[in-house]
VEXVODREN-165850 format. One line per 4 residues: number of its first residue (from 1); for each residue x, y, z of C-alpha. Coordinates in nm, 2 decimals, padded with zeros to 4 digits. Layout:
// residues N
NUM	X,Y,Z ~ ...
***
This chain:
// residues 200
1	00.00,00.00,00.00 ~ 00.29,00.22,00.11 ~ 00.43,00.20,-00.23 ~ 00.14,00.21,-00.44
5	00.08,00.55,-00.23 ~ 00.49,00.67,-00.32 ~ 00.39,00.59,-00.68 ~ 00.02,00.82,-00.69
9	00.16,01.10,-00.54 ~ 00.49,01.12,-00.79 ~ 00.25,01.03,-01.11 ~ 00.01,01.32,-00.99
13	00.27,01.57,-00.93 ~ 00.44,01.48,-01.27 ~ 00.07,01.50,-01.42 ~ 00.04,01.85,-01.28
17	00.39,01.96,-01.40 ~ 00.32,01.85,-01.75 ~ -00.06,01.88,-01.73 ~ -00.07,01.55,-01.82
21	-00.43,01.40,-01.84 ~ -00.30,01.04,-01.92 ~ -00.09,01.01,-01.60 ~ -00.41,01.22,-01.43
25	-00.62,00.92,-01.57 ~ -00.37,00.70,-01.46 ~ -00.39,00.78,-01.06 ~ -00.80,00.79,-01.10
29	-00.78,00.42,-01.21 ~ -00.59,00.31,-00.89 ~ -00.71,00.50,-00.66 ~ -00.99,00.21,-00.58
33	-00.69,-00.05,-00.51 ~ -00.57,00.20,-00.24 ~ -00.87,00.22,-00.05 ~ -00.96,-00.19,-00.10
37	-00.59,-00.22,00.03 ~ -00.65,00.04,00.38 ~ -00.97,-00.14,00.41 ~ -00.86,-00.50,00.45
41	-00.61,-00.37,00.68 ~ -00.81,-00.22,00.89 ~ -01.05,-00.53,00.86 ~ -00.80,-00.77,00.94
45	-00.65,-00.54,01.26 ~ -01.00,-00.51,01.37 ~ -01.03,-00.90,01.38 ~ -00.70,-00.98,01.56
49	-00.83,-00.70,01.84 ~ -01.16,-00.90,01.87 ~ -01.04,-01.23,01.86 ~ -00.72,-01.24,02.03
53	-00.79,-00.98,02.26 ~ -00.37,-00.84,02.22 ~ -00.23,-00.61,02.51 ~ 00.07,-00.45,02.55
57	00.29,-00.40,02.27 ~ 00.08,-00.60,02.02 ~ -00.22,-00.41,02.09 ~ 00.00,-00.09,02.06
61	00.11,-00.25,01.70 ~ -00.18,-00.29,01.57 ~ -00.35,00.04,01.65 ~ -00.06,00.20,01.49
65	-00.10,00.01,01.14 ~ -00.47,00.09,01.20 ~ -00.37,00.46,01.19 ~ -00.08,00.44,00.95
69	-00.32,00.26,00.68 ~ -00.58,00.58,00.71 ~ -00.26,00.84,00.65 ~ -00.17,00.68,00.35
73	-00.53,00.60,00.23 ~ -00.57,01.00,00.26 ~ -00.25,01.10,00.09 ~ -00.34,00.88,-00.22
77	-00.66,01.09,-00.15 ~ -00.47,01.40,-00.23 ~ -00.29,01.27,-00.51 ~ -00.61,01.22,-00.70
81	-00.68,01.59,-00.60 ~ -00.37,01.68,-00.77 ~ -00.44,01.46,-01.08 ~ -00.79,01.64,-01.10
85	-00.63,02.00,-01.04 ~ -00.39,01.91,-01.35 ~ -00.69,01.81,-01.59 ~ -00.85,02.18,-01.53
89	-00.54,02.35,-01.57 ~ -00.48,02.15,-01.93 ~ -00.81,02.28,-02.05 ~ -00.71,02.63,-01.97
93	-00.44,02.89,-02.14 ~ -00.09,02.80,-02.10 ~ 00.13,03.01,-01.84 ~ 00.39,02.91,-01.68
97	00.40,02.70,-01.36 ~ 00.50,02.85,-01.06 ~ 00.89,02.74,-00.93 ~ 00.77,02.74,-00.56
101	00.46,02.51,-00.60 ~ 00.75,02.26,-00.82 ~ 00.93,02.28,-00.59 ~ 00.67,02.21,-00.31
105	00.62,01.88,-00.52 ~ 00.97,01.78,-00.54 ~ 01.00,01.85,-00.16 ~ 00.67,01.66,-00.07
109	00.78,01.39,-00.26 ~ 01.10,01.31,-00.09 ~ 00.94,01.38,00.23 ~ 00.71,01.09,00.11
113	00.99,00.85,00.04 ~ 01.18,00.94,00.36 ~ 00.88,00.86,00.59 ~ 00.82,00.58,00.38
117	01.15,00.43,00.38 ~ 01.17,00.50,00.80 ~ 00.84,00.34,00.86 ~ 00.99,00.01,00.70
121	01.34,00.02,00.89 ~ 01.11,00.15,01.16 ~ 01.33,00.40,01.24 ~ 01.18,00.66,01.48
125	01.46,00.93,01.48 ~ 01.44,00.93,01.10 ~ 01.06,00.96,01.08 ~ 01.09,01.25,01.35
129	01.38,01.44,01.09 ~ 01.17,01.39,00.83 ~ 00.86,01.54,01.00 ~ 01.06,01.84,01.06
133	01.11,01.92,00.73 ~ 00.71,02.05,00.68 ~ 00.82,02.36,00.76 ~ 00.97,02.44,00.45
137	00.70,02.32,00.27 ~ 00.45,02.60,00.49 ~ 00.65,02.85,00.41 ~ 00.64,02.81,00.06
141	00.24,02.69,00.03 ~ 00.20,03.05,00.20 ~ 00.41,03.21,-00.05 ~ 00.22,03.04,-00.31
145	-00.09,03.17,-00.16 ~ -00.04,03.53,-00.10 ~ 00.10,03.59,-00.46 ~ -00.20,03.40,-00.61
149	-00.41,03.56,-00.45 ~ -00.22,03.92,-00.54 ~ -00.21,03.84,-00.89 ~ -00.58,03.68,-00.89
153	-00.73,04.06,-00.74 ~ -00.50,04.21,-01.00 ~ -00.64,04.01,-01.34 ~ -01.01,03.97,-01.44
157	-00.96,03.72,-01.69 ~ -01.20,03.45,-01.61 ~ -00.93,03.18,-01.73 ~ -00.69,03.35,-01.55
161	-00.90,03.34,-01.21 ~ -00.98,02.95,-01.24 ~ -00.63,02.88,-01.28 ~ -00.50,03.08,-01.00
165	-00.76,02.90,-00.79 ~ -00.68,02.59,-00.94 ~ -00.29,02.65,-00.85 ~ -00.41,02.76,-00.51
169	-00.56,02.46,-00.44 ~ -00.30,02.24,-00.57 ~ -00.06,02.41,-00.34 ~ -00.29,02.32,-00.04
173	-00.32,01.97,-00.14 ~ 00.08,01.93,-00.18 ~ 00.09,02.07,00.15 ~ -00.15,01.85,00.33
177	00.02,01.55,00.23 ~ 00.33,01.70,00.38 ~ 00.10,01.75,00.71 ~ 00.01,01.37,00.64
181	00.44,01.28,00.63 ~ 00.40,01.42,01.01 ~ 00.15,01.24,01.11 ~ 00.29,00.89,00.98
185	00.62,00.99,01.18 ~ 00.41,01.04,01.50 ~ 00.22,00.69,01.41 ~ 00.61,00.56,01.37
189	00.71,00.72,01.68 ~ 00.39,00.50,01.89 ~ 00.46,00.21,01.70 ~ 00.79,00.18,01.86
193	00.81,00.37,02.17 ~ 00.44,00.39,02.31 ~ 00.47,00.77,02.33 ~ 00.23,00.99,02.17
197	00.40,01.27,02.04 ~ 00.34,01.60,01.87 ~ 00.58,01.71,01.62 ~ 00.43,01.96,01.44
***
């Protein structure tokens, strides 16, 4: 599931960058094997907690894959936001992509692989560097915002209004699965400690 996630999120953004309604198409037809995949962990997590009745660590385990299935399910969530956001921007005039929200992408997406990568070595001190990095991806999804908005009161172009909305909201979405990256590393954190933590 983890992977399949890693793969949405790089098709969207590369969908987005090129406005690419094949690879947009692409991350609509999977999305379903995503959510099958979160369910029947959650289903079979469910059934070990009522039939074995687990305590301790175990218990602590399986809660934490419980919530680690549901970040994951919502980031592919937002990668088929961003697929969607790059089909309306194809069907409007070209101009060129803003640097900061690329650069949000390329950001998010390593943050993506990093979390990914210290979930599976389970390594908490990893996850909690990697969470750290959202910052950087605030700061610019603020920039992003601000000057949209600037240059949105600035034009009355119709075209031009929808796009800036539509980049505005791509911004958020990149964002939010950077928000998610935290969460998994706080998920990682309980899986092997028992601490809840708060790294945001």
């Amino acid at each position: 599931m983890a992977g399949q996630v890693e793969s949405q999120i790089e098709i969207a953004l590369a969908a987005l960058r090129a406005l690419d309604d094949v690879g947009a198409n692409e991350v609509y037809r999977d999305e379903q094997a995503i959510n099958e995949a979160c369910r029947q962990i959650r289903e079979r997590c469910y059934e070990v907690i009522g039939g074995q009745h687990p305590s301790g660590p175990e218990l602590r385990s399986l809660m934490a894959v419980v919530h680690i299935a549901i970040e994951l399910e919502r980031m592919g969530d937002y990668a088929v936001r961003l697929a969607k956001r790059a089909c309306v921007l194809k069907e409007l005039p070209r101009r060129p992509m803003r640097a900061e929200l690329g650069l949000m992408g390329e950001l998010a997406s390593r943050q993506v692989r990093d979390i990914l990568d210290a979930l599976i070595d389970q390594d908490t001190q990893r996850a909690v560097e990697v969470a750290r990095r959202d910052e950087a991806i605030d700061q610019l999804y603020r920039r992003v915002f601000d000057d949209l908005i600037e240059e949105l009161a600035a034009d009355q172009d119709p075209d031009w209004a929808l796009r800036a909305v539509t980049l505005t909201q791509a911004a958020h979405d990149v964002e939010r699965i950077s928000d998610r990256v935290t969460n998994l590393a706080e998920d990682i954190v309980f899986l092997e400690t028992g601490r809840i933590v708060e790294l945001k």
